[in-house]
C-alpha positions as CSV (number, residue, x, y, z in Angstrom):
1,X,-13.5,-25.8,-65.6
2,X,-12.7,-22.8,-62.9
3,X,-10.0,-20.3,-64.0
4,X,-6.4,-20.9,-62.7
5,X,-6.2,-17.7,-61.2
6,X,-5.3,-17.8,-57.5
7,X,-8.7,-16.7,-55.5
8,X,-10.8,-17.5,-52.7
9,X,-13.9,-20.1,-52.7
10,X,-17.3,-18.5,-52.0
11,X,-19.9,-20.4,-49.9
12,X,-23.6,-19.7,-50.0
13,X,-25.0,-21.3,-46.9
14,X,-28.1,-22.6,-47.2
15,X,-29.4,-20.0,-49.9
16,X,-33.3,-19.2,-50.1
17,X,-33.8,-17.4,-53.8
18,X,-32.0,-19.0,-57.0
19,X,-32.1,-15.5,-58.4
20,X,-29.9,-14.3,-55.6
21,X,-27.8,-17.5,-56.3
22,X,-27.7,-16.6,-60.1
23,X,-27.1,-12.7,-59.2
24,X,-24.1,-13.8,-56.8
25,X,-22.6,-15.7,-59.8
26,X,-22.6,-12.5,-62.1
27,X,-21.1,-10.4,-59.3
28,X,-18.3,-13.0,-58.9
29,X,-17.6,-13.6,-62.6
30,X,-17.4,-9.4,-62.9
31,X,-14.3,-9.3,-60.8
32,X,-12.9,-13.1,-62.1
33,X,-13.8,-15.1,-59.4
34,X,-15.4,-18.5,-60.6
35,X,-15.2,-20.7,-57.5
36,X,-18.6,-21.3,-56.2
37,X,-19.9,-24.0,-53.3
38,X,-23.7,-24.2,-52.7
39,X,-24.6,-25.5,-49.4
40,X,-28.0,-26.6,-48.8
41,X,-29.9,-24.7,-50.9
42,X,-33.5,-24.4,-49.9
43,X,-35.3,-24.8,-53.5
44,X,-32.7,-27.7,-54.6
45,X,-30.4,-28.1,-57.3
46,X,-29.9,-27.2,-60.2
47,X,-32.2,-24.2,-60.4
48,X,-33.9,-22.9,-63.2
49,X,-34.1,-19.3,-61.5
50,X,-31.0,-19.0,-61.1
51,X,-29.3,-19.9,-64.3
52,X,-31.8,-17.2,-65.6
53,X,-30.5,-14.7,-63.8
54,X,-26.7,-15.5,-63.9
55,X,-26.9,-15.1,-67.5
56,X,-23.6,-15.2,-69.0
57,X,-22.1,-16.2,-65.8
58,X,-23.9,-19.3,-66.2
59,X,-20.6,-21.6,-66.2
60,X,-20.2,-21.2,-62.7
61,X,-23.5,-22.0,-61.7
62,X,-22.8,-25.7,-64.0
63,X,-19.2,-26.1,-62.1
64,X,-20.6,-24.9,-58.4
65,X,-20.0,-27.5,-55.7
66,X,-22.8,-28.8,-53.6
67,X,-22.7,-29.7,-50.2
68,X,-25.3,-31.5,-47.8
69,X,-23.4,-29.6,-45.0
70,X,-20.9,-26.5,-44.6
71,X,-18.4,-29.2,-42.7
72,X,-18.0,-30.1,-46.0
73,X,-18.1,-27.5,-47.8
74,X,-14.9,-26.0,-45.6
75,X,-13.4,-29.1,-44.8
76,X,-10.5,-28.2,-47.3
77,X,-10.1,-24.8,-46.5
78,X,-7.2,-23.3,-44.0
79,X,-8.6,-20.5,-43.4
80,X,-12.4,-19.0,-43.6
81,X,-14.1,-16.0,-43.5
82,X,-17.5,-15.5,-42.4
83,X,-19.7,-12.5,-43.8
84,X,-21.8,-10.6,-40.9
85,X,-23.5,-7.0,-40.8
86,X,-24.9,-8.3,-37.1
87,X,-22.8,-8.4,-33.7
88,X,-21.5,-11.4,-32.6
89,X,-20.7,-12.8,-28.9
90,X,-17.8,-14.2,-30.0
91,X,-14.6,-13.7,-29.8
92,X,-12.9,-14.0,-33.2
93,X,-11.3,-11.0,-35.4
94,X,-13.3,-8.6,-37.1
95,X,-11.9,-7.2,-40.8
96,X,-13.5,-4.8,-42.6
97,X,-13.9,-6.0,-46.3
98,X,-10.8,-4.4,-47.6
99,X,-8.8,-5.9,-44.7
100,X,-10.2,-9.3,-45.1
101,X,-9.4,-9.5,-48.4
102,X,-5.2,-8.2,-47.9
103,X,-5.4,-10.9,-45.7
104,X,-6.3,-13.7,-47.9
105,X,-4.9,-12.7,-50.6
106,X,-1.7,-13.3,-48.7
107,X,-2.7,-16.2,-47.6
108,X,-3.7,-17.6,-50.9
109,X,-0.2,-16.4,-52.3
110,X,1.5,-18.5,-49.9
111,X,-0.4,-21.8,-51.1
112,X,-3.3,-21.6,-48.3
113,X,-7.0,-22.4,-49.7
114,X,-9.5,-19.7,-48.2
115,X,-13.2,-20.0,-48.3
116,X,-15.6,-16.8,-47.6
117,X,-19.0,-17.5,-46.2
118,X,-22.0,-15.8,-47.4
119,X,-25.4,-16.6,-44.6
120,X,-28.7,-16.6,-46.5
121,X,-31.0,-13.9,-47.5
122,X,-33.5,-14.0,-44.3
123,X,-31.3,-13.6,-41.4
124,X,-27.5,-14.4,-42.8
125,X,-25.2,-16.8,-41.3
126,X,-26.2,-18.5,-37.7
127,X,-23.5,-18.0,-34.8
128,X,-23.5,-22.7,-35.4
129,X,-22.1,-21.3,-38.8
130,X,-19.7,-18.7,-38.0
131,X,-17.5,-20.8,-35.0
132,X,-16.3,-22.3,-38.1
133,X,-14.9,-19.6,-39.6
134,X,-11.4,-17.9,-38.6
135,X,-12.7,-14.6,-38.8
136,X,-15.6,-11.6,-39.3
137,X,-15.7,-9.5,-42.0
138,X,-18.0,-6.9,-41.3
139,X,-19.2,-4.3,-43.6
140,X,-19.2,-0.9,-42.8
141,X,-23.0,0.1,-43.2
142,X,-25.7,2.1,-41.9
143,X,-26.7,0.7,-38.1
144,X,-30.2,1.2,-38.4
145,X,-29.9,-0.8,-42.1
146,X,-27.8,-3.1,-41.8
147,X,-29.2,-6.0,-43.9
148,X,-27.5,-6.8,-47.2
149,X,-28.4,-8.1,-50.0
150,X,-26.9,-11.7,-50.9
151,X,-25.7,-10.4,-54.4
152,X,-24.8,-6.9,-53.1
153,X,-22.1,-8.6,-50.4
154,X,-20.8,-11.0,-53.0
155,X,-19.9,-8.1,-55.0
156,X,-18.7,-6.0,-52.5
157,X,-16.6,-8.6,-51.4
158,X,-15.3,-9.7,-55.0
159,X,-14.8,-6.3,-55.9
160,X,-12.1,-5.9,-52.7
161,X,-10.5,-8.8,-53.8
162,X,-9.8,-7.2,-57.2
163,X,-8.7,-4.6,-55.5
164,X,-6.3,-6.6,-53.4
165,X,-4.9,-9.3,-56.1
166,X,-4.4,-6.8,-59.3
167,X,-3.6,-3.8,-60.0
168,X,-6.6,-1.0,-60.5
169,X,-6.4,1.7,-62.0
170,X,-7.8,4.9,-60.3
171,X,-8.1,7.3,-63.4
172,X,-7.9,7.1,-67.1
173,X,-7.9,9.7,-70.1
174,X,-8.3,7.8,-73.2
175,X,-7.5,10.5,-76.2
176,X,-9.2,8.0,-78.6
177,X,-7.0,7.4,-82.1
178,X,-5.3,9.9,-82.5
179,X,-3.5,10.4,-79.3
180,X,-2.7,13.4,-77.4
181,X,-1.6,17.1,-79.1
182,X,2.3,17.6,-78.8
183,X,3.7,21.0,-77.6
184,X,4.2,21.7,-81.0
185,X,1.2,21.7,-81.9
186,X,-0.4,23.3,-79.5
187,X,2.3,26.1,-79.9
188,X,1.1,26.3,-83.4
189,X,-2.7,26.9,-82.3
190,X,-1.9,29.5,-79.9
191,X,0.2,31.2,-82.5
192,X,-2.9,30.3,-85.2
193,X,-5.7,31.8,-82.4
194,X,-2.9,34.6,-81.5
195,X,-2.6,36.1,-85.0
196,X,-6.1,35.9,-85.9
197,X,-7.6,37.5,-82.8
198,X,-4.2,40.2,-83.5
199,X,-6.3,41.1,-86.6
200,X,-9.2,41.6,-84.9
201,X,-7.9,43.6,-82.5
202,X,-8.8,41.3,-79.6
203,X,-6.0,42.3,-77.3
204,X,-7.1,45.6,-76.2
205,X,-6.3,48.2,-74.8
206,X,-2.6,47.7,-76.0
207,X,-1.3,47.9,-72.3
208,X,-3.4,44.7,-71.9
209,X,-2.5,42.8,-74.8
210,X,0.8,41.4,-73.3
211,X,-1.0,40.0,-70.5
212,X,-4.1,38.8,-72.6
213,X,-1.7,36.5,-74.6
214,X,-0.6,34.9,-71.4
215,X,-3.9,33.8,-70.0
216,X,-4.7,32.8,-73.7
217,X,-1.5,30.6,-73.3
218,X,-2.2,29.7,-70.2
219,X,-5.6,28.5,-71.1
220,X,-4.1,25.9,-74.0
221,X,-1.8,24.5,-71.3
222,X,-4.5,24.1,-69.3
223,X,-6.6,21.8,-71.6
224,X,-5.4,18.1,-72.3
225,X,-5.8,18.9,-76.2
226,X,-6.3,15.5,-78.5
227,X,-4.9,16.0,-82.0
228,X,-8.6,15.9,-83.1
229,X,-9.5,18.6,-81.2
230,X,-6.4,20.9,-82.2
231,X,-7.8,20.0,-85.7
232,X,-11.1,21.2,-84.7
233,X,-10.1,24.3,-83.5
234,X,-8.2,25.4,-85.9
235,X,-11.0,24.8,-88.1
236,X,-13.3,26.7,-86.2
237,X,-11.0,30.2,-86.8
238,X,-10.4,29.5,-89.7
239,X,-14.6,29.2,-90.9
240,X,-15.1,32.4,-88.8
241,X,-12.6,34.4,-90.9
242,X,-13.8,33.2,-93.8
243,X,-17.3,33.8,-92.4
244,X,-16.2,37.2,-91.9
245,X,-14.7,38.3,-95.5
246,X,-17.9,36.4,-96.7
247,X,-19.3,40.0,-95.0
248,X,-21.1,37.8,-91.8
249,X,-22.0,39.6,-89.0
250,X,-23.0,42.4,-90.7
């Protein structure tokens, strides 16, 4: 049974290869999106292909709708969205992908059903197919390459609809179990490494040494220290001295 979560449908016209089929249900089901309508597709359904490849995406492939025609595989839909990488003599709006998606995310918020049509692998979708739709979505590629891969627009397209409907997060710093080092105890390795190094009269010539101990300082600040690493390092001056009195280094 399809998810609750709000989302557009995703029509394959008249796909050609049940591995792209299956491949198109893994990139929706990466970014949560488990609404799937076949229409027409060219080697029959189901196909054995293509539950191969969707692998554990697999449910949607079981719960995709098939239609003889995409009339009825839009016929519920308010508004639609047709994929295209070629241009078009006709006049409807063009979104880029990120656009597109704003747009029906808002749309779908405010109790509309959207559909986004995906054209099959050989040429994509026919102008017949895209008066249907409300609007382009165009991606943004290379002009001498424009062609795109069934699976690769799916997921392009899913993964701006992820963008669009939660939040993402742009950059992470996981400091494992033991969480990040407080002040503290940083202050207490600088003082350890400060002490030792005094000993071994690192911070020379003495004029120097004031200065030395700041870009020491400044170094610790610098690094996003995990309690295991403080642990670590404090380890590591405390073997050397011991390596040392052990008469190391000769």
């Amino acid at each position: 049974m399809p998810s609750a979560r709000p989302q557009p449908v995703f029509v394959l016209t008249r796909p050609q290869m049940g591995e792209n089929i299956g491949a198109a249900a893994r990139a929706m089901w990466n970014f949560g999106l488990d609404r799937m309508r076949i229409v027409a597709p060219r080697d029959g359904w189901p196909n054995p292909a293509a539950s191969a490849m969707a692998s554990g995406a697999g449910r949607l492939l079981d719960e995709a709708a098939v239609h003889d025609d995409l009339a009825g595989a839009v016929g519920d839909c308010s508004f639609v969205l047709a994929t295209t990488a070629r241009v078009r003599d006709l006049t409807k709006p063009v979104y880029s992908p990120e656009r597109a998606m704003r747009i029906a995310a808002g749309r779908i918020a405010a109790g509309e059903r959207v559909a986004v049509l995906f054209g099959p692998e050989r040429a994509g979708l026919e102008n017949a197919d895209i008066v249907r739709a409300n609007a382009i979505v165009s991606v943004p590629v290379n002009p001498q390459f424009a062609s795109l891969n069934l699976a690769q627009c799916v997921l392009l397209t899913a993964y701006e609809w992820q963008r669009q409907s939660a939040p993402v997060t742009h950059e992470r710093s996981d400091p494992g179990g033991d969480g990040w080092a407080s002040a503290l105890e940083i202050e207490k390795l600088a003082r350890h490494y400060e002490d030792r190094l005094e000993e071994a009269g690192f911070f020379f010539p003495e004029r120097k040494a004031a200065s030395m101990k700041l870009n020491l300082r400044n170094l610790w600040s610098r690094m996003r220290l995990t309690r295991a690493d403080v642990r670590m390092l404090h380890g590591i001056m405390r073997q050397m001295v011991r390596w040392k009195m052990r008469g190391g280094g000769g």
